[in-house]
C-alpha positions as CSV (number, residue, x, y, z in Angstrom):
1,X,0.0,0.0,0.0
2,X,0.8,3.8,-0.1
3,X,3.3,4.7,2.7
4,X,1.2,7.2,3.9
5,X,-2.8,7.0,2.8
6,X,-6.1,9.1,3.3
7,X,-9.2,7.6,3.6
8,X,-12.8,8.8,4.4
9,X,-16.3,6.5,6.1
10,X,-19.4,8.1,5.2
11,X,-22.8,8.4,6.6
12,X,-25.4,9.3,3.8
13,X,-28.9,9.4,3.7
14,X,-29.7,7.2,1.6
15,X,-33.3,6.1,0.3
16,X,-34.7,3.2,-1.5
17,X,-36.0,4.2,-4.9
18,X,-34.4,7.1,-4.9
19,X,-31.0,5.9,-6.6
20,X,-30.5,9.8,-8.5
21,X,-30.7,11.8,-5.5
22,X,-28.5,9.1,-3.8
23,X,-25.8,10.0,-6.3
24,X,-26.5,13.6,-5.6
25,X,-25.5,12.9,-1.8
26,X,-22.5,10.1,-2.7
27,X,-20.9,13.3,-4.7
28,X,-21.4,15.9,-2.4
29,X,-19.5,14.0,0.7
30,X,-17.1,12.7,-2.0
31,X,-15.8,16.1,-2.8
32,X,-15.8,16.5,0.9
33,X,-13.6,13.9,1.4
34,X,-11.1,14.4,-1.6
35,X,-11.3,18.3,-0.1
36,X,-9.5,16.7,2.6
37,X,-7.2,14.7,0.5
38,X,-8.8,11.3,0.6
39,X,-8.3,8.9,-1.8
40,X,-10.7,6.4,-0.8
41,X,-14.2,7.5,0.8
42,X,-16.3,4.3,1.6
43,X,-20.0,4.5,1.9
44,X,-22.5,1.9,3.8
45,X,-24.3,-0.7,2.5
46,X,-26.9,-0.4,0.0
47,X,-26.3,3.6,-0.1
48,X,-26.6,3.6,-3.9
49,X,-29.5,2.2,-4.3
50,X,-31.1,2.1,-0.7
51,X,-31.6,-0.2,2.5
52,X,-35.0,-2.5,2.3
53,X,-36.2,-2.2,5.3
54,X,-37.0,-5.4,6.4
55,X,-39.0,-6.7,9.4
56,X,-42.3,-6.6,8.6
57,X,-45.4,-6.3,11.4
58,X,-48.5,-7.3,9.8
59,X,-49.5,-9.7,6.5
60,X,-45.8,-11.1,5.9
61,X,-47.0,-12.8,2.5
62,X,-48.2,-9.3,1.2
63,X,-45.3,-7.5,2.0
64,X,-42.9,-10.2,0.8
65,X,-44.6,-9.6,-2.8
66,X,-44.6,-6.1,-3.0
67,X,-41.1,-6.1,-1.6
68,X,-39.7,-8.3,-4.0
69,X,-41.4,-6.0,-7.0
70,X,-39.7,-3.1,-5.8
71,X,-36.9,-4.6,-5.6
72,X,-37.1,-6.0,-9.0
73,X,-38.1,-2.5,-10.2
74,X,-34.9,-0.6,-8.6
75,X,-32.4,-3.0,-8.6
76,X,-29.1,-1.9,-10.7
77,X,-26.6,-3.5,-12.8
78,X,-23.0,-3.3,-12.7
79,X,-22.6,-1.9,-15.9
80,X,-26.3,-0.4,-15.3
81,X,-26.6,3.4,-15.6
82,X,-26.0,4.5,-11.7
83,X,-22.9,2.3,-11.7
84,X,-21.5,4.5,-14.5
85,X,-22.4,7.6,-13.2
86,X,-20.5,6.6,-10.1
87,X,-17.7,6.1,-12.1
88,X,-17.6,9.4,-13.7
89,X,-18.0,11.1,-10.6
90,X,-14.8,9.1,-9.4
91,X,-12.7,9.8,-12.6
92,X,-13.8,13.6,-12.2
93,X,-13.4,13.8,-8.2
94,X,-9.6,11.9,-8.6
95,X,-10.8,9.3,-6.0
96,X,-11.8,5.9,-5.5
97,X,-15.7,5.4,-4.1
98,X,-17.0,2.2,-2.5
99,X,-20.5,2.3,-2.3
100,X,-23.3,-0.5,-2.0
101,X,-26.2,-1.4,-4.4
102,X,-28.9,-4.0,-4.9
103,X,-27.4,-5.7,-8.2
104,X,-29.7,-7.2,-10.7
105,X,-27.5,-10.0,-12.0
106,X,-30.2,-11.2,-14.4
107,X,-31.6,-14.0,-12.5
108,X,-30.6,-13.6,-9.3
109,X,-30.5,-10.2,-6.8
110,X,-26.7,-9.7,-4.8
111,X,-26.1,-7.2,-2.1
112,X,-23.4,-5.6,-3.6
113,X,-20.1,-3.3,-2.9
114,X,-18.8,-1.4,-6.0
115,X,-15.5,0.0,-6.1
116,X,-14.8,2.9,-8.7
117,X,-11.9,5.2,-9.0
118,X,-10.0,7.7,-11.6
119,X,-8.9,4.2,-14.0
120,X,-13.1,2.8,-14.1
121,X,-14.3,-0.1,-12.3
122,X,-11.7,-1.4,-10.0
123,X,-14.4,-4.2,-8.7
124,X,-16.7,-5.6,-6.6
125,X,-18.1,-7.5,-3.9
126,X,-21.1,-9.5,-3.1
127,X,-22.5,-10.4,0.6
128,X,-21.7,-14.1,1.0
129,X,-23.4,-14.3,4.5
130,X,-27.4,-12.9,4.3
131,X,-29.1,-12.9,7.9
132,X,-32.8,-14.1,7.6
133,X,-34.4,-11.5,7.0
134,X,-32.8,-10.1,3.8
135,X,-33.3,-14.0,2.4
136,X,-36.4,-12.9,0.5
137,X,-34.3,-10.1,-1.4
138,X,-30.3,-11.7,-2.0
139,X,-28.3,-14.2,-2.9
140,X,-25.4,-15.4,-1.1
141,X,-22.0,-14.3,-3.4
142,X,-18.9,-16.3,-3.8
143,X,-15.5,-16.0,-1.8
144,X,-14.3,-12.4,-1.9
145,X,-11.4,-11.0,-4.3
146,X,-8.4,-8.5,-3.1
147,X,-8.5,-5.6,-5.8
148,X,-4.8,-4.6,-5.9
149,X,-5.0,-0.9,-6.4
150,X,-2.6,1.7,-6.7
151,X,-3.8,2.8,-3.0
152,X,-3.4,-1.0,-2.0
153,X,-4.4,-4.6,-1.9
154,X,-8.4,-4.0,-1.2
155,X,-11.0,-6.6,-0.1
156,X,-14.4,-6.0,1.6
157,X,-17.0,-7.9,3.4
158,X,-20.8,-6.3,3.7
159,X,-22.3,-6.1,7.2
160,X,-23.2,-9.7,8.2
161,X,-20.2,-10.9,6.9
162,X,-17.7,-9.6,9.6
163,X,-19.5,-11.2,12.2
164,X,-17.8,-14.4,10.2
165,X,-14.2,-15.2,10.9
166,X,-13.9,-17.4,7.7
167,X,-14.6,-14.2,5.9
168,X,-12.0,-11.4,6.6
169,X,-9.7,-14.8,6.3
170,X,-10.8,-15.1,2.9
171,X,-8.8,-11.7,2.2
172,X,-6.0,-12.4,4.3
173,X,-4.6,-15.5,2.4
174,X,-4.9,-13.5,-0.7
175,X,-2.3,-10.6,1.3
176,X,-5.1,-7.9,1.7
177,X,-4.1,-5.0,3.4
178,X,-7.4,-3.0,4.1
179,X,-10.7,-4.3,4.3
180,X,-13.9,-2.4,3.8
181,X,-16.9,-3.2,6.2
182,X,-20.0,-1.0,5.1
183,X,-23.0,-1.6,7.1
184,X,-26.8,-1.3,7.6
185,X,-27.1,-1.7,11.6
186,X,-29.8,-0.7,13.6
187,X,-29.0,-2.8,17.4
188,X,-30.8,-1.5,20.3
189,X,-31.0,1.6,21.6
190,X,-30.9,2.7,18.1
191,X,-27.7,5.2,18.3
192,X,-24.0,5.4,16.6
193,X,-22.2,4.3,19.8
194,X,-24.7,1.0,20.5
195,X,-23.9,0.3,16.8
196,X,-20.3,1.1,17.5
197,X,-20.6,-1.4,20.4
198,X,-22.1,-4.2,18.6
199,X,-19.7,-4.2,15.0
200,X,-16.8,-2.7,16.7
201,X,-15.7,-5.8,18.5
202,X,-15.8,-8.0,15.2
203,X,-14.2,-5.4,12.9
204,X,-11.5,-5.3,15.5
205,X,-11.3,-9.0,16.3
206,X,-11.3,-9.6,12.1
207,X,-8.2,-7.0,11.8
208,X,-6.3,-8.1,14.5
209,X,-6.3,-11.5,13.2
210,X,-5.2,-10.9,9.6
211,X,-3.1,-8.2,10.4
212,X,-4.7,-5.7,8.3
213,X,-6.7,-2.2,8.4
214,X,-10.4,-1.9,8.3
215,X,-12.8,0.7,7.8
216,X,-16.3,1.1,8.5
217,X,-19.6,3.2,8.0
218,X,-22.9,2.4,9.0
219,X,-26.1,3.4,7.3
220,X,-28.5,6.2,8.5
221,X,-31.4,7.9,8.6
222,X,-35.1,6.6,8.2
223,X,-36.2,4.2,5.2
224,X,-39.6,3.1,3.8
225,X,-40.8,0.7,1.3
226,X,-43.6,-1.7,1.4
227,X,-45.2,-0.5,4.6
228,X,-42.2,-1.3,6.5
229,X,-40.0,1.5,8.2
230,X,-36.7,1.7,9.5
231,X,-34.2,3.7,11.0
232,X,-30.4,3.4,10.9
233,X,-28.1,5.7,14.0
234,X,-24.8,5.7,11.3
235,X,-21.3,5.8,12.9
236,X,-17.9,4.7,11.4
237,X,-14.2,3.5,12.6
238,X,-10.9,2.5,11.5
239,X,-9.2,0.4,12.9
240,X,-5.5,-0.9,13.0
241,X,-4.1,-3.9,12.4
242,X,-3.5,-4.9,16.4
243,X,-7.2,-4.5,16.3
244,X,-6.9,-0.9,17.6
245,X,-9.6,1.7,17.0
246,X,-8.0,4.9,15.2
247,X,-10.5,6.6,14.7
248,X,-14.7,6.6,15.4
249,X,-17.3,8.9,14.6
250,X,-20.2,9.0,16.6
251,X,-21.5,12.4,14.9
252,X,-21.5,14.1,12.1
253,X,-21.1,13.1,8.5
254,X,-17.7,12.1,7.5
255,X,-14.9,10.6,9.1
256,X,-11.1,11.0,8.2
257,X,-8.1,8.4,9.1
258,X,-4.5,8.8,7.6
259,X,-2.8,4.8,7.2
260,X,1.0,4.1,7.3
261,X,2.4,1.3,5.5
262,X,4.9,1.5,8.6
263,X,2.3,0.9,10.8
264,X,1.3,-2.3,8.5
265,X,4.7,-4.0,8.4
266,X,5.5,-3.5,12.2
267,X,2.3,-4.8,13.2
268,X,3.0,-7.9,11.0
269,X,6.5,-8.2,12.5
270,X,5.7,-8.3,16.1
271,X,5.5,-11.9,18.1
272,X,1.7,-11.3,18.4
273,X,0.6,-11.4,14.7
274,X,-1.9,-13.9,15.1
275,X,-1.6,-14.6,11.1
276,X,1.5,-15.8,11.2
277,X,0.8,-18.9,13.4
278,X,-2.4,-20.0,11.6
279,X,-2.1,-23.9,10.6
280,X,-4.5,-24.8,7.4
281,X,-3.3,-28.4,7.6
282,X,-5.7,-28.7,10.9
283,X,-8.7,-26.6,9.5
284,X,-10.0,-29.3,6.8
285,X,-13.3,-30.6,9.7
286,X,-14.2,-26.7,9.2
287,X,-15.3,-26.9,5.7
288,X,-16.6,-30.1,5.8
């Protein structure tokens, strides 16, 4: 990676159905963050296109259909129209963009990460891990990639999946060296820091054990669709690659970490890098 890199976690209000105006938001904090020299500015989950809320109340079978249709009806390609617009805004900004979208993939719905800077597409991410209650809408994705980028060796997993060890290990045998971990969070009492309290301890744990940095943002502000609602507190962190929090945000829009590459390679070459003494010849009962 970059000896010495800038990146930016987002909280945007994103709604569902409302992809343009979502774009509006992505580019305002984007300029916000390459104003502040970031090179990287990585939004929550879903923020392109918008969360579906998702615990319904009343007549589940009557919400599950009208659900779906509007999911159907919003849902975006990769080399779709928002997708592209994204990517202009990245080549015009100078920065790369991570932002989630509901991916039509033809047959099949993904909860997918997109990550676009100044050279196009870099790549992208799907959830592998969906919690029951987004089963109606997404498919679980395949193992992760690591984008190498001129920033760095990149990787991501979406929300659900950083509660998984298996899944920020994924990354880590292919030498990532920051992992991306947008979420859409809403544990009780409904505010940044409970979020903070719930995801922070598995973003940390997952970094401290591969030895690499992580950032995240959670979603926010109120959604609608279907006659469900649902409201999301935001928050972000970084975090080292001891597991240590750099940064948080608990208000407030945009958060700001600087990385060193110096920081990276003495982590990894102290006694307690946990990587180091991992023995896949034992592991095989896990996957069977």
């Amino acid at each position: 990676m970059l000896d010495r890199l800038t990146l930016a976690a987002a909280n945007v209000q994103s709604k569902p159905g409302a992809t343009n105006r979502n774009i509006e938001e992505i580019l305002h904090l984007a300029n916000r963050a390459a104003n502040q020299h970031a090179k990287l500015v990585l939004f929550p989950e879903l923020s392109l296109t918008g969360f579906l809320p998702n615990h319904p109340e009343g007549n589940h079978a009557a919400w599950l259909r009208e659900a779906l249709q509007f999911a159907r009806e919003t849902a975006e390609r990769l080399d779709g129209g928002a997708v592209k617009t994204l990517t202009l805004m990245a080549q015009q900004i100078g920065i790369y963009i991570a932002a989630g979208l509901l991916e039509d993939a033809g047959n099949t719905l993904y909860n997918t990460l997109v990550l676009v800077g100044p050279q196009g597409i870099a790549g992208y991410w799907r959830k592998m891990h969906v919690p029951m209650f987004e089963m109606p809408f997404y498919n679980g994705g395949p193992g992760p990639t690591v984008i190498d980028t001129p920033l760095g060796r990149i990787g991501a997993n979406i929300c659900f999946d950083a509660l998984i060890p298996e899944s920020t290990r994924l990354l880590a045998v292919q030498n990532a060296e920051i992992v991306l971990f947008p979420f859409a969070a809403d544990p009780p009492p409904g505010t940044a820091a409970a979020w903070s309290a719930w995801a922070g301890p598995a973003v940390r744990a997952r970094c401290q054990e591969n030895g690499v940095f992580g950032a995240a943002a959670n979603y926010i502000g109120h959604v609608q669709c279907a006659g469900v609602e649902q409201t999301f507190p935001g928050g972000a962190l970084f975090t080292g690659p001891r597991g240590e929090v750099l940064a948080e945000l608990a208000d407030g829009e945009l958060l700001i970490q600087e990385l060193s590459a110096d920081d990276l390679r003495a982590a990894r070459a102290e006694p307690e890098y946990l990587y180091r003494f991992r023995r896949p010849e034992l592991y095989g009962p896990l996957a069977r």
